[in-house]
C-alpha positions in Angstrom: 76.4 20.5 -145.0 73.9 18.8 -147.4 72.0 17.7 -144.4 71.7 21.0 -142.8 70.3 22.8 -145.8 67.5 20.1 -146.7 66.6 20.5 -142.8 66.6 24.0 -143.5 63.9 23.2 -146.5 62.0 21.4 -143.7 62.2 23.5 -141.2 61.2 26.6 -143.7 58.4 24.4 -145.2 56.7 24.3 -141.7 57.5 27.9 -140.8 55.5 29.0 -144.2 52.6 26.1 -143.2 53.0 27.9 -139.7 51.4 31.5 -141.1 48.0 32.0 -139.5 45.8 32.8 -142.0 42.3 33.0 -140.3 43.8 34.9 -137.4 45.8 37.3 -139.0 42.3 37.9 -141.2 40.5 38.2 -137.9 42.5 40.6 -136.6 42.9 42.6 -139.9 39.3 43.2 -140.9 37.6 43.0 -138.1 39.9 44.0 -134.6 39.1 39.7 -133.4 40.6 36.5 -132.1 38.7 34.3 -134.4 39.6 31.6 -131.7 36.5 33.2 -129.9 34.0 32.7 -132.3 32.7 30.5 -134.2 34.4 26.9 -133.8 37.2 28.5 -132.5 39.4 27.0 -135.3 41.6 28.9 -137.4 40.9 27.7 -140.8 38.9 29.0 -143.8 35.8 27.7 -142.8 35.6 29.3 -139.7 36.6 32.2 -141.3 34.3 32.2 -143.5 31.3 31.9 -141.2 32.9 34.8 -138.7 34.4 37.2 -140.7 32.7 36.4 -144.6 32.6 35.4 -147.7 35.3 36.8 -149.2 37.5 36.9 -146.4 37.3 33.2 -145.8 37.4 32.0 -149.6 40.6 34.3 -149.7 41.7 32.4 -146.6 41.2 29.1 -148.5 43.2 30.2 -151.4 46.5 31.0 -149.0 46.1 28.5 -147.5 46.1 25.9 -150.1 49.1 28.3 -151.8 51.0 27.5 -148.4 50.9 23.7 -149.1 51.1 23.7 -152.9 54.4 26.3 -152.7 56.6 24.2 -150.0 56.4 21.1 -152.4 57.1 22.7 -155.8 59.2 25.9 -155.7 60.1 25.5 -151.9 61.1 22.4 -152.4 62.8 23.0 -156.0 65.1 25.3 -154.1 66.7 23.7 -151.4 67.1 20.5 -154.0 69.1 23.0 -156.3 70.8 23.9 -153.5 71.4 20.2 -152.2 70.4 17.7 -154.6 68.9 14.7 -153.2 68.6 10.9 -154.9 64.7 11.0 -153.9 63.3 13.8 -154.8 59.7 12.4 -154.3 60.6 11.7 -151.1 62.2 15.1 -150.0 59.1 16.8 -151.6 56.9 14.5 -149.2 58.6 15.4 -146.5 58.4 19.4 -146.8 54.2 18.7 -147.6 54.4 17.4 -144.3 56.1 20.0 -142.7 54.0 22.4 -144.1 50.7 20.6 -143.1 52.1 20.1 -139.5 53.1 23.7 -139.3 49.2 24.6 -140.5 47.6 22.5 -137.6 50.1 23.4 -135.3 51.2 26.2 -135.5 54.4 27.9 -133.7 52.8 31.5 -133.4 49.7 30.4 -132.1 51.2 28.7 -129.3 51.0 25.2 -131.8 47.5 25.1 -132.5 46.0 25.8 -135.7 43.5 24.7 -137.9 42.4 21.4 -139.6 44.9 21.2 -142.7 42.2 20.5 -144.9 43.4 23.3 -147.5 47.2 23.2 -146.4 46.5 19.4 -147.7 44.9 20.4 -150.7 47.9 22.4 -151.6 50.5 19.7 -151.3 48.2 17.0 -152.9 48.0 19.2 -156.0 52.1 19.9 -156.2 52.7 16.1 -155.7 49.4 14.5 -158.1 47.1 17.0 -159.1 45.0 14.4 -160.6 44.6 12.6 -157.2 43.8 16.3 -156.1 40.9 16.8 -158.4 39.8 13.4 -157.9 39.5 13.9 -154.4 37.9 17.5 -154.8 35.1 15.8 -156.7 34.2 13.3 -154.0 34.5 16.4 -151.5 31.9 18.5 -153.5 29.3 15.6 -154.1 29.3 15.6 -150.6 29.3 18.8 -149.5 26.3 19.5 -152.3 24.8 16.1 -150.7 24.9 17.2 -146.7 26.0 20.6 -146.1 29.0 19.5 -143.7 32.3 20.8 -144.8 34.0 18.1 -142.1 32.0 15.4 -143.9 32.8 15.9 -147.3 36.6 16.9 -145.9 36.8 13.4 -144.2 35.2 11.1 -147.1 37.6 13.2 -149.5 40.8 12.9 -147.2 40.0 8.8 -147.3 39.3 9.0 -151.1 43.1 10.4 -151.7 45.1 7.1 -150.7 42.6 5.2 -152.3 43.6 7.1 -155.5 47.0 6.8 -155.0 46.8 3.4 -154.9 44.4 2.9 -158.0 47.1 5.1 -160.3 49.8 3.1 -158.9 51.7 5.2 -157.2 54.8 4.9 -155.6 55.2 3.3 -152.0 56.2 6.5 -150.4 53.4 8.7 -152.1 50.8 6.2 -151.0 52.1 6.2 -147.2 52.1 10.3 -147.1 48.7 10.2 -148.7 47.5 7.8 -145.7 49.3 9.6 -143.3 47.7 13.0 -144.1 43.7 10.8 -144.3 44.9 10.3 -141.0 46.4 13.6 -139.9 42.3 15.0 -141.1 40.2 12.5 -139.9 41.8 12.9 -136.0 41.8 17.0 -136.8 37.9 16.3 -137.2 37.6 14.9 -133.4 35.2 17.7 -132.2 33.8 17.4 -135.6 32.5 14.0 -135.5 31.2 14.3 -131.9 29.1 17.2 -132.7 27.4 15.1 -135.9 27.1 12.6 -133.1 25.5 14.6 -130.8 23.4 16.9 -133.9 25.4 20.0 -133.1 27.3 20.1 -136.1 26.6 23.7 -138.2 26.3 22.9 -142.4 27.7 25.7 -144.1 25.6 27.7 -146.8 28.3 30.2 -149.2 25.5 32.0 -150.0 24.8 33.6 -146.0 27.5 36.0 -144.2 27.6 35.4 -140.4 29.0 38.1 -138.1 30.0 37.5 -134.4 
């Protein structure tokens, strides 16, 4: 029985990360599949550049809620419910889940966006210090280049390396690798259109309509 409900947390952790954000936004405000625009991804930068400002920084938020939710109150839950010995390690599991359920995601057919912000979410419910650690390195880049997948790549590296710097334990440090790793190969397209001098910087300050 204690097995079925923390697979329950699990399973509910990547039903939550599943929600759609950019797409139901899309379809909301302005009658689109944000699939068809754009990069085509789902996330908050895309939805950003599409649909707006607003929209997509409101996109970024809920996002970031999904992740940060599923390891603290989520995950506080189903442990009241079931306690476990390794809490750490129960909340590490349900960030994953959520993250997974972000990229791909069960009502879009499993594919979704990047997990950047789903990511962000967990990192602050597990270290928030890591988080804004992280965040800095993102924003120095971002302010440096204009490429959100740059400055989200550097920063998803930066986390484990944080981690490991505040000593961390074992398990922390491996999620924190796993999800650099889960990003970087999210950024495939990414990478190949800086390669090729494709790649669109982002300004905050511009709205773009399809």
């Amino acid at each position: 029985m204690a097995n079925l409900i923390l697979f329950s947390g699990i399973f509910a952790a990547y039903v939550i990360g599943s929600i759609p954000t950019g797409y139901i936004f899309g379809r909301v405000f302005r009658g689109i599949d944000i699939r068809q625009f754009g990069s085509g991804n789902v996330g908050a930068t895309n939805t950003l550049r599409v649909i707006g400002r607003v929209p997509g920084l409101i996109v970024l938020a809920i996002d970031i809620l999904k992740g940060f939710l599923c390891v603290t109150y989520l995950a506080g839950l189903f442990m009241y419910l079931s306690p476990v010995a390794r809490p750490e390690l129960y909340k590490v599991f349900m960030g994953l889940a959520a993250i997974a359920g972000h990229n791909w995601t069960v009502f879009l057919k499993f594919k979704g966006g990047k997990g950047v912000a789903t990511s962000a979410g967990v990192v602050i419910g597990l270290a928030a210090n890591i988080f804004w650690l992280g965040f800095l390195i993102w924003l120095i880049i971002f302010l440096i280049t204009g490429y959100v997948s740059i400055a989200s790549i550097v920063a998803s590296v930066s986390i484990p390396i944080f981690t490991l710097a505040f000593n961390q334990s074992a398990e922390l440090t491996i999620f924190m690798s796993a999800l650099c790793l889960i990003i970087v190969y999210k950024h495939r397209s990414n990478l190949r259109r800086l390669k090729d001098g494709e790649e669109k910087k982002l300004s905050l300050f511009k709205k773009k309509r399809p």
